[in-house]
N, C-alpha and C positions, 0 to 999 in steps of 0.2 A: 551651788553649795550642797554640800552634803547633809541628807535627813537622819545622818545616825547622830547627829549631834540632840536630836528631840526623841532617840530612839527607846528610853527608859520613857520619855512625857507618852507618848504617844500609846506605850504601854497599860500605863495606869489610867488612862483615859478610855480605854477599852478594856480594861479589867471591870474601871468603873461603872463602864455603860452595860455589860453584864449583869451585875450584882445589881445597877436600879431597874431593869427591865425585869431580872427576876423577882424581885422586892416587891417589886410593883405589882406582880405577878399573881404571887404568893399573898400578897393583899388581901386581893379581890378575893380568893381563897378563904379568907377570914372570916369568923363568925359576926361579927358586927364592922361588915365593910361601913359603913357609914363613921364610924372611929376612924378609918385608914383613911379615908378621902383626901387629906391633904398631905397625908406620905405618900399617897397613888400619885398624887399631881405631881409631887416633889421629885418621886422616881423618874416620872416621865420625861419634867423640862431636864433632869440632869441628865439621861441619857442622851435624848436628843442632843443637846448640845457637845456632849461627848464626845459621840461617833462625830459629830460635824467639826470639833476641835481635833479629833484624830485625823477627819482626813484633808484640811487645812496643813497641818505640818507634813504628812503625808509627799504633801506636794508644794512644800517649801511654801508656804503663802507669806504675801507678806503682812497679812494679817493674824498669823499665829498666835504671837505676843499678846496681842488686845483680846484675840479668843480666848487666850489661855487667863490672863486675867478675870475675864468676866467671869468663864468655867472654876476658877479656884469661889469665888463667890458662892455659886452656883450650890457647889461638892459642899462648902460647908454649912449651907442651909440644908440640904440635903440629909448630911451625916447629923443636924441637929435634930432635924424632924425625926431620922430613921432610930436616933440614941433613945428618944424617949419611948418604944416600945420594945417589950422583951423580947418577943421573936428573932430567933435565929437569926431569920432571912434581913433582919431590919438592922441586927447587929455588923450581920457581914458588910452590910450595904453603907453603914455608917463608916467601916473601917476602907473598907473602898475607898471611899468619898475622902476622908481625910488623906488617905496618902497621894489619891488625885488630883487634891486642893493643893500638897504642899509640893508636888512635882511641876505643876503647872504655875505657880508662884518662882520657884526658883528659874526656869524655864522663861519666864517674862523678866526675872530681876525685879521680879516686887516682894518688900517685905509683907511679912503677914501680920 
């Protein structure tokens, strides 16, 4: 089977994983890291999971679906953690996350 059929999912799931490792990043950068702690953490499992949902379709798995599933979860605690701080980098990271979340939902056939 063909992976251009996941080739927008796949996308947004490495856009994603971008924006939380830099997020994450630019954290630690922060004046009162101790505030960021749980967007740091937040950034990290979503990227992780990202890149490992990217290369899961990648290579047609037949696990995608349920990864993509989990990952739409994921992106939206995520994008909730990243909404509630001003910072740029937390905004981008949010806006990521959501459109990660709803690529990865439509991609499995779950509503949101």
């Amino acid at each position: 089977m063909s992976i251009q059929r996941f080739a927008s999912c796949i996308e947004a799931c490495l856009d994603c994983a971008q924006a939380c490792e830099h997020c994450a990043e630019a954290c630690l950068g922060e004046d009162d890291v101790k505030k960021m702690a749980d967007c740091i953490r937040t950034d990290r499992d979503c990227a992780t999971l990202c890149w490992s949902t990217a290369a899961l379709m990648s290579r047609d798995s037949q696990f995608s679906a349920k990864a993509c599933e989990l990952l739409a979860e994921v992106c939206e605690a995520c994008a909730k953690e990243c909404g509630q701080h001003e910072m740029d980098h937390c905004q981008q990271c949010a806006t990521a996350c959501t459109k990660c979340a709803a690529e990865c939902r439509e991609m499995a056939g779950v509503k949101a």
